[in-house]
C-alpha positions in Angstrom: 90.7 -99.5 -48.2 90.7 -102.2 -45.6 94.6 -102.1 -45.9 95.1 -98.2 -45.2 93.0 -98.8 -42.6 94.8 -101.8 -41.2 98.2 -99.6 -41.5 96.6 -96.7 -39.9 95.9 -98.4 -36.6 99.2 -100.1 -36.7 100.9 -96.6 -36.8 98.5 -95.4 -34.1 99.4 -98.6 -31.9 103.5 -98.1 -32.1 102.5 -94.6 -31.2 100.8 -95.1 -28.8 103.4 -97.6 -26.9 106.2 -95.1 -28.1 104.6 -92.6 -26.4 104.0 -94.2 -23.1 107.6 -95.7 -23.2 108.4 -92.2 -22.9 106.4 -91.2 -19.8 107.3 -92.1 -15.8 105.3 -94.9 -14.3 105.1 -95.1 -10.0 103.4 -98.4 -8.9 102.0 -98.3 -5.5 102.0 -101.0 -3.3 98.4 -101.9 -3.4 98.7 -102.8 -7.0 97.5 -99.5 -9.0 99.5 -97.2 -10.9 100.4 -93.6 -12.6 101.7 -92.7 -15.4 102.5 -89.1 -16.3 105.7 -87.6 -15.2 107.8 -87.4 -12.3 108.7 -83.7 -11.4 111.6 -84.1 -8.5 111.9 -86.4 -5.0 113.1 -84.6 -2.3 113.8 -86.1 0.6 111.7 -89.2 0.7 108.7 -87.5 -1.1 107.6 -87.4 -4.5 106.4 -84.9 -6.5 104.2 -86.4 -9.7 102.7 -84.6 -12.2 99.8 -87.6 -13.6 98.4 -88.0 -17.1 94.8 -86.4 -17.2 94.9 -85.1 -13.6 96.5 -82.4 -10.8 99.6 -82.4 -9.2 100.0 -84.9 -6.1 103.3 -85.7 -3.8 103.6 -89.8 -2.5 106.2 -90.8 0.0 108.3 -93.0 -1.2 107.8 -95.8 1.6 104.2 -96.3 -0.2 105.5 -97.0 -3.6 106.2 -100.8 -4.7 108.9 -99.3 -7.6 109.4 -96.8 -10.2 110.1 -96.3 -13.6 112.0 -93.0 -14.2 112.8 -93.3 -18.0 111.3 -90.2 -19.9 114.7 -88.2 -19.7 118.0 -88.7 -17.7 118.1 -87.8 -14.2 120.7 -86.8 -11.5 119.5 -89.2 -8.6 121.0 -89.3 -4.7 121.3 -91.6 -2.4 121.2 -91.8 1.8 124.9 -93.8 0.9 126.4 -90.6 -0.5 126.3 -91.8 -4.4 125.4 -89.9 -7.4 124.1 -91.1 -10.3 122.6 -89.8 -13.7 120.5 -92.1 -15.6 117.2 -93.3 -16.0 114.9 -96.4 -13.3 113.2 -99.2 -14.5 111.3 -101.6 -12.6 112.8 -104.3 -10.9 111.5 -107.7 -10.2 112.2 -107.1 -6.1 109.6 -104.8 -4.5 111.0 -101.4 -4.0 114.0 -102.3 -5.8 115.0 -100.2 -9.1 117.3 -101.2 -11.4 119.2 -97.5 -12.9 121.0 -97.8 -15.7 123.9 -94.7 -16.4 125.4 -95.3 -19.7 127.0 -98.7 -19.9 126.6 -99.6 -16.3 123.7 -101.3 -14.4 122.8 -100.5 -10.9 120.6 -102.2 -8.6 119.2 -99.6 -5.6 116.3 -99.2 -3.4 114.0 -97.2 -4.0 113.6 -95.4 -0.6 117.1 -94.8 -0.1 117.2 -92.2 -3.2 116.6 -88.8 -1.3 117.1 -86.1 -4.3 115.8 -86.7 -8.2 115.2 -84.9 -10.5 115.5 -84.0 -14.5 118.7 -83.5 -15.5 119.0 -83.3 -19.1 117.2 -80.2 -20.8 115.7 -79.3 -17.2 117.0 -75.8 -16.1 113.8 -75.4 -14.3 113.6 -78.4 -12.5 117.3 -78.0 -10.7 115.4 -74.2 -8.8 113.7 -75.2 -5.5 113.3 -72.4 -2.5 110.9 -71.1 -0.5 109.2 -67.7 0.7 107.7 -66.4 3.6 106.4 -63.1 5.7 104.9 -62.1 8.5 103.6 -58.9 10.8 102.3 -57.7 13.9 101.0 -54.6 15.4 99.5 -53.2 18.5 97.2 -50.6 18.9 98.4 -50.0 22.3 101.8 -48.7 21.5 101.4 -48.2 17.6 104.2 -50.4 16.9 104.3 -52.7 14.5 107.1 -55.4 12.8 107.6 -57.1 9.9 109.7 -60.0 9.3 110.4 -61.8 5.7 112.9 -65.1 4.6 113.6 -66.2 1.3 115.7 -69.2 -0.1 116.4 -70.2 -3.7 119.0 -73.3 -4.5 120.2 -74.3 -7.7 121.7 -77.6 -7.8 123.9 -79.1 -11.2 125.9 -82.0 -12.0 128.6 -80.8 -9.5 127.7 -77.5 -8.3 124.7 -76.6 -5.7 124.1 -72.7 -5.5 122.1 -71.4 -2.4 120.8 -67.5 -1.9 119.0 -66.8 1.0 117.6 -63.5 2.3 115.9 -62.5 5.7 114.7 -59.1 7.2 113.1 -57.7 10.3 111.8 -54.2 10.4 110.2 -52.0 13.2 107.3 -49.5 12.4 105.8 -46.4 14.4 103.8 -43.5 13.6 106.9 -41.3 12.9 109.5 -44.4 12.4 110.9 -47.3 10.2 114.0 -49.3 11.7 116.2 -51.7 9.8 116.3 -53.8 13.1 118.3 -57.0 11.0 119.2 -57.9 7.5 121.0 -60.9 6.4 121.6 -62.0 2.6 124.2 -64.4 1.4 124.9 -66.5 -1.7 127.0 -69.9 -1.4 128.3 -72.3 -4.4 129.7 -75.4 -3.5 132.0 -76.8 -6.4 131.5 -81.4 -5.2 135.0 -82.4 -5.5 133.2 -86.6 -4.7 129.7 -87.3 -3.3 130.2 -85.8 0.1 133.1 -83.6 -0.5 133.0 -80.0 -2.0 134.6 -76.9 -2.1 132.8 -73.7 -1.3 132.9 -69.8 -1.8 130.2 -67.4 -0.1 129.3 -63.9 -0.1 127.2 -62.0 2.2 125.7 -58.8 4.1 125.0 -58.4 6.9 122.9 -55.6 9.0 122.2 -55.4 13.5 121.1 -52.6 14.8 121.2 -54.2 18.6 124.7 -55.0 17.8 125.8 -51.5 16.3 126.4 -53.2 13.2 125.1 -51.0 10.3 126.7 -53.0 7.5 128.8 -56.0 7.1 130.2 -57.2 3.3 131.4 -60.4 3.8 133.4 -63.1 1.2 134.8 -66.0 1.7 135.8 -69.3 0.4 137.1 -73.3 2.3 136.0 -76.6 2.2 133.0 -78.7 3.5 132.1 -82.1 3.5 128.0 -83.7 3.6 128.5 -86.1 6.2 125.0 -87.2 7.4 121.9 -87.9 4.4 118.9 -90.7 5.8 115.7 -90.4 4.9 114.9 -88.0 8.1 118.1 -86.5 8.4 120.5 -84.2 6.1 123.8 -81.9 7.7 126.7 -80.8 6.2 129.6 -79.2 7.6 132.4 -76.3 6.2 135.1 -74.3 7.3 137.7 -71.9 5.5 138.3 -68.2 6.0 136.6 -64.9 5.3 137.5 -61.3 5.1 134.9 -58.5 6.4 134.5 -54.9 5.7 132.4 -53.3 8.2 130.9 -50.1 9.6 129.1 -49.4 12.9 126.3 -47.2 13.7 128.4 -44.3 14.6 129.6 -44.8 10.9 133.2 -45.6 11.6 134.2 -47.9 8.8 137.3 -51.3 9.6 139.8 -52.0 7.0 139.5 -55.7 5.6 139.2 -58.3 8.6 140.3 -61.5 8.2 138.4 -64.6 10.1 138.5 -68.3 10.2 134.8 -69.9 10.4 133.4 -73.1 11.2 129.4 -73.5 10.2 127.1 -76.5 10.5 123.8 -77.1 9.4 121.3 -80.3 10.8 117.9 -80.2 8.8 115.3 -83.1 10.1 112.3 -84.0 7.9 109.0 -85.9 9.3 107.0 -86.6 6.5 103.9 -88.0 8.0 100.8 -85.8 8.3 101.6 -83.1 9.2 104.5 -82.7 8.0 107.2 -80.5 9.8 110.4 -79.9 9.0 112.9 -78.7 11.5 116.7 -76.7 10.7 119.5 -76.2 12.9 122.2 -74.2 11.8 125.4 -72.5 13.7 128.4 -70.6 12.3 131.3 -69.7 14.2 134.1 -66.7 13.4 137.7 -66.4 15.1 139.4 -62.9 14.1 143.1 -63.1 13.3 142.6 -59.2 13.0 141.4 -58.4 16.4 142.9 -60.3 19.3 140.2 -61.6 21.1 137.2 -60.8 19.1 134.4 -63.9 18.3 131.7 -64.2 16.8 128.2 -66.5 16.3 125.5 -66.6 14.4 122.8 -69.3 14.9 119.0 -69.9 13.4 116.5 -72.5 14.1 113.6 -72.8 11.9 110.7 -74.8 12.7 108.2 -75.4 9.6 105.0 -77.1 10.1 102.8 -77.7 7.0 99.0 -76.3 7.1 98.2 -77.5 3.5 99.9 -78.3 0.6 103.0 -76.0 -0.2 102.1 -73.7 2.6 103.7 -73.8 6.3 103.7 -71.9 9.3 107.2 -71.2 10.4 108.6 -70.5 13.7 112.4 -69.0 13.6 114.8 -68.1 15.8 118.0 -66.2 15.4 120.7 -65.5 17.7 123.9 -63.3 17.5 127.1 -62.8 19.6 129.9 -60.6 19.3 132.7 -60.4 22.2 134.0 -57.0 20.2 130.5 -55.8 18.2 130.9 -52.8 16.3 129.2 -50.2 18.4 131.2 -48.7 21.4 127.8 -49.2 23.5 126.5 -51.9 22.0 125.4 -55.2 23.3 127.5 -58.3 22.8 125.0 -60.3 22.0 121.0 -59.9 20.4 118.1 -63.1 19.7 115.1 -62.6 17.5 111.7 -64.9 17.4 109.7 -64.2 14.6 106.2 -65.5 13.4 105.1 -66.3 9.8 103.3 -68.3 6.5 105.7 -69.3 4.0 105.2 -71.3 0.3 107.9 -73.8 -1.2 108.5 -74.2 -4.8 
């Protein structure tokens, strides 16, 4: 008897250390820790899912180290590397030492700014955000409402991004598809800051005398800023248009060259705000003369966890826009409460 019993706690014991060999630790830098699992770091924050408690997200600049080893994961650096394996503690603070297959690497721990589970993770690679807003008057029973959406996808090479935004006008006797905009992007990392990239989008602007826009295209870009505060990419190539104004006169196929940069800039001390600069340029080879812009500038400032209040800002020019009386050029401000995921 006393020998089953001595084997049964034995078997409990390896269990019990097999079992929390298999689950992520984080040690802060006042000397407790948590073990449970880590869900993704995304730019210098942490997103931890603890044993026998809810959800919590830690900057990274308060943990002493890390130890990622429950499944492999795809981890980025501010340096531009990629690598896909697991973190053990190191015996420098905030120092991790990542092993990938046969090789041994040595980083620190605040310059990683994107992990997450790779291996049997499909889940854990979605990350987007949604938002809406609306306002009416009495006065002049007129109302607007305004809605953004983005979902990215991001793989051992490839990183997927669909967005979607809308504003619409409301009376007593009318609805008015004021501005649509929804695209879809894969770029296809040919090295850590260089990739490939084909889009797709369409495009609606009423203030313009656009009434629809199809849009593909494909080039090259390259990710040439990542800090802990700072991420921006850049890409160029060529696109072809189809397009019809509001007078429904439809184009043939247009051909463009584009240029488009993005800045995004991350403060992650309460509160938190997040702020996104983006501008793409067009140059017809189809119509002599014609250019076009399109820029945005979000501004997202956090009210409690997951939730922000967004301030955005869009702005369009066209030296040739669609509509014989149109405007050359429109701006939007819009108001609203959107959740991340």
């Amino acid at each position: 008897m006393k020998k089953l019993l001595l084997i049964t706690l034995i078997f409990c014991l390896i269990n019990k250390v097999f079992s929390q060999a298999k689950k992520d630790t984080i040690y802060f830098l006042n000397g407790s820790k948590m073990v449970g699992e880590i869900d993704k770091i995304q730019l210098g924050v942490m997103s931890f899912d603890p044993d026998d408690a809810n959800d919590i997200t830690v900057q990274l600049q308060k943990l002493k180290n890390i130890a990622a080893v429950r499944t492999i994961f795809r981890i980025e650096t501010i340096n531009h590397k990629v690598y896909f394996g697991k973190l053990y503690p190191y015996s420098t603070a905030r120092y991790a030492m990542l092993i990938e297959e046969s090789d041994t690497v040595i980083i620190d721990i605040q310059e990683i700014t994107h992990l997450y589970p790779f291996k049997n993770s499909f889940l854990k690679r979605f990350s987007g955000s949604a938002g809406a807003g609306f306002t009416y008057t009495r006065s002049s029973d007129f109302g607007q409402i305004n809605f953004n959406g983005k979902l990215n996808y991001v793989s051992k090479k490839d990183e997927i991004n669909f967005s979607a935004s809308g504003i619409y006008s409301i009376t007593d006797t009318t609805f008015s598809r004021d501005r649509e905009d929804i695209g879809i992007k894969n770029n296809f990392y040919i090295g850590p800051k260089w990739f490939l990239t084909v889009l797709a989008s369409y495009q609606r602007n009423q203030e313009l005398g656009l009434q629809r826009r199809f849009q593909e295209g494909f080039g090259a870009g390259n990710k040439f800023i990542t800090t802990r505060h700072l991420y921006s990419w850049a890409r160029s190539g060529m696109v072809l248009n189809q397009e019809k104004n509001i007078e429904n006169v439809s184009t043939g196929t247009l051909t463009e060259l584009f240029a488009q940069v993005e800045f995004h800039f991350f403060r992650f001390t309460k509160p938190e705000v997040n702020f996104v600069l983006a501008d793409a340029f067009y140059y017809s080879l189809s119509q002599t003369g014609r250019i076009r812009d399109d820029g945005e500038v979000d501004l997202y400032w956090e009210i409690f966890k997951d939730f922000k209040l967004d301030l955005t800002y869009y702005i369009s020019f066209d030296s040739k826009p669609p509509g014989m009386e149109s405007r050359t050029y429109d701006f939007s401000i819009v108001f609203g409460l959107s959740f991340s995921f």
